[in-house]
N, C-alpha and C positions, 0 to 999 in steps of 0.2 A: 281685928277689923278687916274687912274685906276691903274696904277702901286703901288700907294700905297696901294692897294689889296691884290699885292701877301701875297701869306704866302706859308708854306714848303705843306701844306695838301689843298691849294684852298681852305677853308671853307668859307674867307672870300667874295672872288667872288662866290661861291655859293650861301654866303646869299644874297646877293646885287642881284645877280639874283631871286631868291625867293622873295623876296623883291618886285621885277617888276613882280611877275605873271609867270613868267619863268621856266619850271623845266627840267634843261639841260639831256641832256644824260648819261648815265654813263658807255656808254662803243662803243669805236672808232675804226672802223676796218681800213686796210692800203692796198694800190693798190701803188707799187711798179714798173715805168718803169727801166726795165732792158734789153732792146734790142738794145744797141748798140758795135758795132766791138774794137772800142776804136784805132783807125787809130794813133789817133796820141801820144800810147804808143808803149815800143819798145817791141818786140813781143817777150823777155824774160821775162819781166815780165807776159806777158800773156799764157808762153807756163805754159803745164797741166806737170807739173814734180811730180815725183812720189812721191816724197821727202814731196812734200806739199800736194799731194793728195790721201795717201796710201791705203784707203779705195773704192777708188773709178774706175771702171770698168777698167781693164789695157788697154782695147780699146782705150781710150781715152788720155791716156799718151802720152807724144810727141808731141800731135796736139796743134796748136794756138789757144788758147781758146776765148772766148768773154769777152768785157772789164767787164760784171759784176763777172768774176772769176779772173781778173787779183790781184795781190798777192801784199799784201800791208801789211808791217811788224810794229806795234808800240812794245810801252815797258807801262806795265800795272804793278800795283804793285807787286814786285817779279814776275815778269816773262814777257818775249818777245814772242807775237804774228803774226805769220803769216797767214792771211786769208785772203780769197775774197774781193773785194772793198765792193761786195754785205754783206757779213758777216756783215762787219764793220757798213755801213748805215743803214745797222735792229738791229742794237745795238742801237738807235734813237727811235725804233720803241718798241722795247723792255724793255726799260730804262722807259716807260710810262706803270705802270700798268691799265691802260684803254682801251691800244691796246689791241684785245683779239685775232685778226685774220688778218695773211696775206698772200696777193698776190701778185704773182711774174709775170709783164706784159712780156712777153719774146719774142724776133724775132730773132737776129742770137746767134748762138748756145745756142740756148734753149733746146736740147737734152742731153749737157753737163750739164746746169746748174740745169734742173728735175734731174737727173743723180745724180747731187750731193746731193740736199739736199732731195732726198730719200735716197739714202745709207751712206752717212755721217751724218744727221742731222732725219732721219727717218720719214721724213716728217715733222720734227717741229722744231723751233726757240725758243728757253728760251721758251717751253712751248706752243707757238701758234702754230697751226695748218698751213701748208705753202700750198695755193693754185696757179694754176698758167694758166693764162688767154695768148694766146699763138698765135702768128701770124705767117703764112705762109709766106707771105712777107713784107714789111714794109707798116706798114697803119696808119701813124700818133701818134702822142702822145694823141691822143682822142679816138687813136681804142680800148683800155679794156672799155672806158665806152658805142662807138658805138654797142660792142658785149651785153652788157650786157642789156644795152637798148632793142635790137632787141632778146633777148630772156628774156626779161620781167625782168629781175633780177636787175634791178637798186635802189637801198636799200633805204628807205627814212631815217634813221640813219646815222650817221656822217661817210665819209670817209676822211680820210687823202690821198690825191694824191702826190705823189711821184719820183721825179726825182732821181734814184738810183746813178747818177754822184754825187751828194751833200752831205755836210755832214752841222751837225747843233747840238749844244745843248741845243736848248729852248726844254720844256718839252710840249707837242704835245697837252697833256689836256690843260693847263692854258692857250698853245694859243686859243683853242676851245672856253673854258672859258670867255677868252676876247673878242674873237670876237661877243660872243652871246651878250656879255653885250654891247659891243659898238653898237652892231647893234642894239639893243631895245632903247637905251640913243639915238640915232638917228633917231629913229622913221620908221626905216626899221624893215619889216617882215623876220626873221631870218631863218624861212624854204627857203627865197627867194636870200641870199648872200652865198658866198665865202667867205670865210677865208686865204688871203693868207699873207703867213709868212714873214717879211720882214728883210732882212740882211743889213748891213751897211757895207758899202766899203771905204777903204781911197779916198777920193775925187779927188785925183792926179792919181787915178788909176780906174776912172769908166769910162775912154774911151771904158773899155775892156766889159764891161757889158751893156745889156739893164738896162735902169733904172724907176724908178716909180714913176711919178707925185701923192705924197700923201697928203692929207690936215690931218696935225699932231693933229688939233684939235678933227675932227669927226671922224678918221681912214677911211676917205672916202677917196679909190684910184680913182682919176681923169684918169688915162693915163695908159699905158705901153710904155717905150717909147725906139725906136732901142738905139743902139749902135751910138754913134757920140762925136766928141772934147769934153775932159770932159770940158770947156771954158762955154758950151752950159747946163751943164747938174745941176739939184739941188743938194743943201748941209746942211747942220744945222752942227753947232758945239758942239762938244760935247769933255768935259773932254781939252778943247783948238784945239779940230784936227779937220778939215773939213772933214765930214762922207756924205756919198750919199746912199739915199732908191735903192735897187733893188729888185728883185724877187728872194726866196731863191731857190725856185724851189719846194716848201714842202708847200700845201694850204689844205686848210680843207672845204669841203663842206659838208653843215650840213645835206641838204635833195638832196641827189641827184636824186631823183628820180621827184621830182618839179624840180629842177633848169635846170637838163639835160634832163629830158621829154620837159619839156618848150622850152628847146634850138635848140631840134632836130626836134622838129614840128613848131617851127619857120624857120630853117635851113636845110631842110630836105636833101641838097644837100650834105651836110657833112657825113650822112649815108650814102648815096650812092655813091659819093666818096671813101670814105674807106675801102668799100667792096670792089669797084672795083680795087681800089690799092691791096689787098691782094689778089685778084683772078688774075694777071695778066694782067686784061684788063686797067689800065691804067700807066701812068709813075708816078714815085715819084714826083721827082722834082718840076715839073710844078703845081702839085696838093699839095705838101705841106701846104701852109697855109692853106688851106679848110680847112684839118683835124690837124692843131695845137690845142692844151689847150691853145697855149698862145693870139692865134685869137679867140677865144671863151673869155677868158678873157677881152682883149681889147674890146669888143663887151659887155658884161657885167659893164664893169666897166662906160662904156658911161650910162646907165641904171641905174648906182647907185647903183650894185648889189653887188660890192666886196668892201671887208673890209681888211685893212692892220693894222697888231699886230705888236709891234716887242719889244724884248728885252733887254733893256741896256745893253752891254756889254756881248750878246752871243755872240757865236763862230758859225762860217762857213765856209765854202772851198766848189771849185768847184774840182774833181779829174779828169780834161778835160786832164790834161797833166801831163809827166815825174816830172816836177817842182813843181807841185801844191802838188802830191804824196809826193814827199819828202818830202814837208812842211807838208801836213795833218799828215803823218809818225810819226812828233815829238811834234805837236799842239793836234789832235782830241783825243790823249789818255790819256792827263792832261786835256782834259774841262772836264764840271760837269756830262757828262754822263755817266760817271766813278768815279767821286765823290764825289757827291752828297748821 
């Protein structure tokens, strides 16, 4: 079992890796989607109060901000914290001394959120440098890798992709880590898979989730599969509870520049999709899938190309709703990302 690997410093999945000929990366940058309105929070907790934002341009006080500034309060050893949803989720990103560099994928009010973490955060997170890859209109959860594609910049070096709704505390290396190893123990070429993070759901409650047909032996995901009766949907037991694989939202692709070079000269309609979505000339809606990560995946994993990690009893939340907040609120600031 790969699991019996871990240790606190990864040395021993390094060796294991070494071991195969493998000499992993040693350091993992993050691309960070944070472009959504957050519709279905209530627009106090997304208004810009000065109270929580004092530092930040008075222009902007009052207005209903975008859900990656919406304000979300825990309790942290001796002292209570109010910050951005976005704060919180690069505390994930942060909490991994391997992440060395992030970006912030941004479309509605992405002039607030540059805004902030130039003059609050001076352009850096615990130390990383904070870049930000920026849409005029909405163009998919695949537009920062379509831009960077189409201007040559797609990194062969491991990126963490990032749904900034989610939160999680598995530590971002070890998942790297495992995914190189399971993908070498499986006789896949590892510049050529994803890495995507896998969460476990109470099984009476993965009606609400797409979930992921995974073979627990090779970490080979077969499927992505909608939303339907959780009656219909996988489960493994664990610790007596029936638990269900989904998508945490949080994957790691090792070479992006192979795997999304490969994708988009196979796919080429998905560039030009994207573009066209941010320039006006076509509608969201209807073009959606084209440019999802998560139809690039599905597409992928038929290929054999993604790998599912995941860790006994991590912690995860979606922050989609009022409810989920309040829960993440009292949960994400006892998991281990905090203390560890």
């Amino acid at each position: 079992m790969i699991e019996n690997l871990f240790d606190k410093d990864n040395r021993q999945l390094k060796a294991r890796l070494n071991e195969l000929g493998y000499q992993p990366a040693s350091q993992l940058a993050s691309i960070i989607l944070v472009g959504g309105k957050g519709t279905r929070l209530a627009e106090a907790r997304k208004r810009i109060d000065p109270d929580d934002y004092p530092a930040l341009d008075p222009s902007f006080h009052g207005r209903i901000g975008p859900k990656g500034l919406a304000i979300m309060e825990g309790a942290l050893p001796g002292r209570t914290v109010r910050a951005p949803l976005t704060d919180w989720h690069l505390e994930i990103h942060a909490a991994c001394r391997e992440v060395t560099d992030l970006t912030l994928a941004l479309g509605s009010g992405g002039d607030i959120i540059r805004s902030y973490y130039y003059q609050v955060h001076g352009g850096r997170f615990r130390g990383r440098p904070v870049h930000f890859l920026v849409e005029e209109r909405p163009a998919g959860t695949l537009a920062p890798l379509v831009k960077l594609h189409t201007r040559g910049h797609l990194p062969e070096t491991p990126v963490v992709y990032a749904n900034g709704d989610n939160l999680t505390d598995v530590d971002l290396y070890q998942a790297y880590l495992v995914g190189c190893l399971t993908a070498l123990e499986s006789g896949r070429k590892v510049d050529d898979v994803v890495i995507d993070i896998i969460a476990m759901v109470p099984w009476e409650l993965s009606h609400e989730c797409g979930t992921v047909d995974l073979d627990y032996d090779s970490g080979h995901i077969h499927a992505f599969r909608e939303k339907c009766p959780k009656e219909n949907n996988p489960y493994i037991e664990v610790d007596g509870r029936k638990v269900t694989p989904i998508n945490s939202g949080i994957s790691i692709v090792v070479n992006p520049a192979s795997v999304y070079g490969r994708y988009f000269a196979q796919h080429p309609q998905v560039v030009e999709t994207s573009q066209k979505l941010e320039s006006g000339e076509l509608d969201y809606k209807p073009n959606e899938a084209v440019v999802k990560y998560e139809t690039a995946y599905q597409l992928l994993a038929a290929q054999g190309l993604m790998i599912g990690v995941y860790h006994r009893g991590s912690y995860w939340a979606d922050l989609g709703t009022e409810e989920k907040i309040l829960a993440a609120e009292q949960a994400f600031p006892a998991s281990r990302i905090f203390t560890r």
